[in-house]
N, C-alpha and C positions, 0 to 999 in steps of 0.2 A: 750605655755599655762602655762606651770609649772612659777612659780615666779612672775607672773602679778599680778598686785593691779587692783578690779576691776574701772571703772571707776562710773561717777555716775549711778546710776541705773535704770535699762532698763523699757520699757513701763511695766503695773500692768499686771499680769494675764496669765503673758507667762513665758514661763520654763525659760529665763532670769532671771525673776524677783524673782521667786522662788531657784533659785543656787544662784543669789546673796543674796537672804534672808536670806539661810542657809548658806553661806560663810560668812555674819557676825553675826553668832549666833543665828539665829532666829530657833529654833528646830520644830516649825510649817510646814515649810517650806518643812522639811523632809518628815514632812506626808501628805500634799497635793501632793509633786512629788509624792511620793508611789500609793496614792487614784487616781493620774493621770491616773498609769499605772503598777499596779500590775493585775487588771484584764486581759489587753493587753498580758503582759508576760504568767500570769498563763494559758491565754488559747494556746498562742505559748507553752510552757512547757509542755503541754497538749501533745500536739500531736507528742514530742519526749519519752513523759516518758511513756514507755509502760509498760501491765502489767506484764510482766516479771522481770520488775526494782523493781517490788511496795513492794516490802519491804525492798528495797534497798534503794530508791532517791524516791520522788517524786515531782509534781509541785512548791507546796508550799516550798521545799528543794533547788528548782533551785531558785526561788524569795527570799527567804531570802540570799542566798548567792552572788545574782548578786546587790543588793540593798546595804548588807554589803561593796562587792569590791566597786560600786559606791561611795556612800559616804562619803566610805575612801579617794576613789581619786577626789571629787570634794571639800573635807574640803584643801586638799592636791594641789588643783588645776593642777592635772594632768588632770582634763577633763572641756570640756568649751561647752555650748550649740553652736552647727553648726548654719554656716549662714540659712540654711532652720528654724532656730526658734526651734527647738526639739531635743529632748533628747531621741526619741522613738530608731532612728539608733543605736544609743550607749547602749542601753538597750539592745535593740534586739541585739545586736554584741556578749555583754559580756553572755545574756542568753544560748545563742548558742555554745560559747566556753565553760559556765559550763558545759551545754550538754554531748556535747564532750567529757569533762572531765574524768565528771562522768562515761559513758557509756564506756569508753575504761579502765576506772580502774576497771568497773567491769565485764568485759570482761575479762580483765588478769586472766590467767592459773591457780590462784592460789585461785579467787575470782570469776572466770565463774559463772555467772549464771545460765548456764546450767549443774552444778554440784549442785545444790544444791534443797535439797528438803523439802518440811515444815514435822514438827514433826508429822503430823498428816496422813501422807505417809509413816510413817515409819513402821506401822503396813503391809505395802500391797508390801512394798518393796522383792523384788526378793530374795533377800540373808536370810532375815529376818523369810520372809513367808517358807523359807525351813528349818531352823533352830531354830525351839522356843527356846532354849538356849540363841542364839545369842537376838534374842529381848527379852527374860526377865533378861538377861545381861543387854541389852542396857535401861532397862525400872529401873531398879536396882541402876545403873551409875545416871542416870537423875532423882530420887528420890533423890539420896544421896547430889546429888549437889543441888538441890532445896531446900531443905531443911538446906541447911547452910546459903540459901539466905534471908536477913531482908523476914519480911512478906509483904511488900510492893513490893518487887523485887520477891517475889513467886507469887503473883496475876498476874503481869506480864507475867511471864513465862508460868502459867496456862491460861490464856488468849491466848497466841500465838500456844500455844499446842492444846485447843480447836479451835484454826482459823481463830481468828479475825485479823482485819487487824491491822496495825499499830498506823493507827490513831484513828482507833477505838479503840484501848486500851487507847489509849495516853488519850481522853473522856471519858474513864470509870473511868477511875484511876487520872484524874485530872492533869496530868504530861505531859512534852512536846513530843512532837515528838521525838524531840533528846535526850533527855533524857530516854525515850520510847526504841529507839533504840540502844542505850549507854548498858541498862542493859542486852540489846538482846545479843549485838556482845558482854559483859563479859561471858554472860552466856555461848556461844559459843565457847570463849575461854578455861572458865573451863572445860568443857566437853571435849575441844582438851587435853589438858594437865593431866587428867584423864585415857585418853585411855592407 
């Protein structure tokens, strides 16, 4: 697959015709695959990205990154639409390995998702609730570092401390998801490196 020139191009209207489209420059091309079959994905993605992830990964996170890998590798011609005519097997392959991916990285010991608990828990937490010291310590620590954060990046943090999801921040505050979640895990950081 990799190195082949493609030949003339294939009948109108089939995933063919759209990799060759976008193999010689046509950037349209891109977004008719995408509008093919990001609904297909997001609702496969759906049904691995559980709630426990959701402020980790979710759907719309697995589809831009299986799209990205795509193509990368079909400008790169590491990928070539199957004799079946589609591109869905290949989609559905790599969605499934981001899956994977994802869901075993954050698993690992060190990023478990079952360690971890929203701001807004922290009040009713075990240690916490026996110790008012400890949480007007901890409420102290998380003031100090908010507050050295732009006011853009404090709306943020107030927003995830009252509750809201990810994306629903990311829509109040007119910022991306990743970007959204970029200022979460800094924040996260400082408060580790504070302790």
């Amino acid at each position: 697959m990799a190195g082949r020139s493609d030949p003339t191009p294939p009948p109108a209207g089939t995933d063919a015709t759209l990799l060759h489209r976008y193999r010689t420059g046509d950037e349209t091309a891109a977004t008719d695959i995408y509008v093919r079959y990001a609904q297909r994905l997001r609702a496969l993605a759906g049904q691995y990205c559980t709630p426990n992830y959701a402020g980790r990964f979710d759907a719309d996170d697995v589809i831009q990154s299986v799209f990205r890998a795509f193509f990368h590798g079909a400008r790169h011609r590491d990928y070539d639409v199957p004799p079946e005519g589609e591109l869905w097997g290949l989609l559905m392959v790599l969605a499934l390995n981001k899956i994977r991916a994802l869901v075993g990285r954050h698993q690992a010991d060190k990023r478990a998702v079952r360690h971890t608990a929203s701001v807004s828990d922290l009040d009713s937490h075990a240690a916490l609730a026996a110790d008012d010291s400890a949480a007007a310590f901890l409420r102290l620590v998380m003031d100090e570092q908010v507050e050295a954060l732009p006011e853009s990046n404090r709306t943020i943090i107030r927003l995830r401390t009252e509750g809201y999801e990810v994306g629903e921040i990311a829509q109040v505050t007119g910022r991306s998801r990743r970007t959204v979640e970029r200022v979460l895990q800094d924040f996260r950081a400082r408060l580790s490196r504070s302790e």
